[in-house]
Every structure is written in C-alpha cells, then in structure tokens.
C-alpha positions in Angstrom: 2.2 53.9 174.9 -1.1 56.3 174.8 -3.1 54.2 173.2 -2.1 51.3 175.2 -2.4 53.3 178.4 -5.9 54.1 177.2 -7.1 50.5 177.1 -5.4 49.4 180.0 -7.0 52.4 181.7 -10.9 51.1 180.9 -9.5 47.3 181.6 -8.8 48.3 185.1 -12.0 51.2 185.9 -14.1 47.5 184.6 -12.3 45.5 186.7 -13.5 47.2 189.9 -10.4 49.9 190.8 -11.3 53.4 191.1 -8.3 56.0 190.0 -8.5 59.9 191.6 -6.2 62.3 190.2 -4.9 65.0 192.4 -2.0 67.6 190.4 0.6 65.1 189.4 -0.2 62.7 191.7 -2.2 59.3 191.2 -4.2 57.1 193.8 -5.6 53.9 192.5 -8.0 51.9 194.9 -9.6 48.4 194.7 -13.4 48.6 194.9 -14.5 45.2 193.3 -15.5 42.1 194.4 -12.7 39.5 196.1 -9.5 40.3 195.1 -8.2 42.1 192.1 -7.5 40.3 189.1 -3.7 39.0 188.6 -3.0 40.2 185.6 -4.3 43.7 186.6 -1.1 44.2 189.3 0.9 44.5 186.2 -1.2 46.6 184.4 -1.2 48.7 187.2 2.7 48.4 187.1 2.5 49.8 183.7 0.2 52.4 184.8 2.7 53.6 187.3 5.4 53.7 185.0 3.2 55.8 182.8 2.5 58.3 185.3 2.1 61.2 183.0 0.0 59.6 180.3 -2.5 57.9 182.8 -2.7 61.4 184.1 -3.4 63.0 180.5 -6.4 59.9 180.1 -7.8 59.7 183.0 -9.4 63.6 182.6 -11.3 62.3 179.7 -12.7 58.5 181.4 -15.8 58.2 183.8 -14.2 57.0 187.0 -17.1 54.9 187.5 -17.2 52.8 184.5 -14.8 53.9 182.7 -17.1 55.7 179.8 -15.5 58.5 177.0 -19.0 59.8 175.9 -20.4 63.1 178.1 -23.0 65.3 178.6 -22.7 68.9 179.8 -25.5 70.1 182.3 -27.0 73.9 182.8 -24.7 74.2 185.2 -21.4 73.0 183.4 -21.3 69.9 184.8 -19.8 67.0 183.2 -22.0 63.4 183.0 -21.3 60.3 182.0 -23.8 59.1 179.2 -23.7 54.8 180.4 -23.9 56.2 183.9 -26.4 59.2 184.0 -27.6 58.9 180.3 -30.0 62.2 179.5 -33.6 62.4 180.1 -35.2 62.6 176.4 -38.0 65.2 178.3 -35.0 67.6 178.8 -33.9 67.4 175.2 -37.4 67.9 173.9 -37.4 71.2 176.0 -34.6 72.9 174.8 -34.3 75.3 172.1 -34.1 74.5 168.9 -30.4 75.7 168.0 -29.4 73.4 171.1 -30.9 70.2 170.3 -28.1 67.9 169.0 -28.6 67.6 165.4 -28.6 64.8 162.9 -25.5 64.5 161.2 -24.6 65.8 157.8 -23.9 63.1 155.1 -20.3 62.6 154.9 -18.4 64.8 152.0 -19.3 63.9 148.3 -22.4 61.9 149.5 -25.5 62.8 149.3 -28.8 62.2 151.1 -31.7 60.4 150.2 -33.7 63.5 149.8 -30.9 65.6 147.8 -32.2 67.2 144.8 -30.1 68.5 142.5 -30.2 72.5 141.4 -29.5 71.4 137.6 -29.2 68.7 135.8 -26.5 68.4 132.8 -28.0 66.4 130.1 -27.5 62.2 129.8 -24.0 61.6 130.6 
C-alpha cells in the first residue's frame, strides 16, 4: 500500500486538492479548476482508508505541487525545489564545505581523470 499511497498522493496534489495534516487527523480540499476529477473520489476513498500511511507521505510531499526534492534555508526552513527553486547567487556565496558537491563515481568506477598510483605490468 505505501508505494501506492505515494503515487496516488502526487495524482491528487496535480489534480488540484490541497491535503493539511494536523496530529492524526487529515483535511483534503478541492482547489482546481471545475470539478474534481472522477476517478479522484476514489482515490481519495483509498486515501481515507489509508489514513496512517497518507499521514506518514504527506510530511515528505510539497502541498503545492506535490514535489519530493527540498532545500533547507538559514533559517531551517524547508522549500520546495519546482516551487521556490534556489537562486544560483546564493550558492555561489556560500562557503566552500557547504556548496553541494559533485558526486563521487559510483563504487569500482573510475573517473575520467583517475590516475592510477601503480601500474602492474601488461596483464
């Protein structure tokens, strides 16, 4: 069901309705245009049913658009990357160790400026 719940979750935050958690409680509203989608009142069925798992999902989705990828601000403060994306002037002022880094190659790969230490002879 948590995987499930997951993409039914970003179907519905897409589709226009806005979910607010509050403890153990859930409120899902309608914010799109016209009326909601039909097959989205049984989604929401399903959702309702999965209480506790919608619950567990919805702290890591933008309510806005529905969005898995964040940015942390001075202050702590969680931001969506599709809805507030980060200035690039702001990364280019902060300190070196805290500029995100390019990632390593994966294990038993090398990169294309490797250089070995040693070299055994012709294999």
């Amino acid at each position: 069901m948590g995987i499930l719940m997951f993409a039914i979750l970003r179907y519905l935050i897409s589709q226009g309705f806005r979910f607010s958690a509050n403890g153990g409680k859930l409120r899902c509203e309608y914010v799109g245009d016209g009326d909601p989608p039909p097959e989205a009142l049984a989604m929401l069925e399903q959702v309702r049913q999965g209480k506790d798992v919608a619950l567990f999902f919805l702290r890591y989705l933008c309510a806005d658009c529905g969005g898995i990828v964040f940015w942390q601000d001075w202050d702590g403060h969680r931001h969506c990357l599709s809805c507030e994306p980060i200035d690039p002037d702001v990364v280019d002022r902060l300190p070196t160790k805290a500029r995100p880094r390019t990632p390593a190659p994966a294990s038993g790969m090398l990169s294309p400026t490797h250089k070995p230490r040693f070299v055994l002879g012709k294999l």
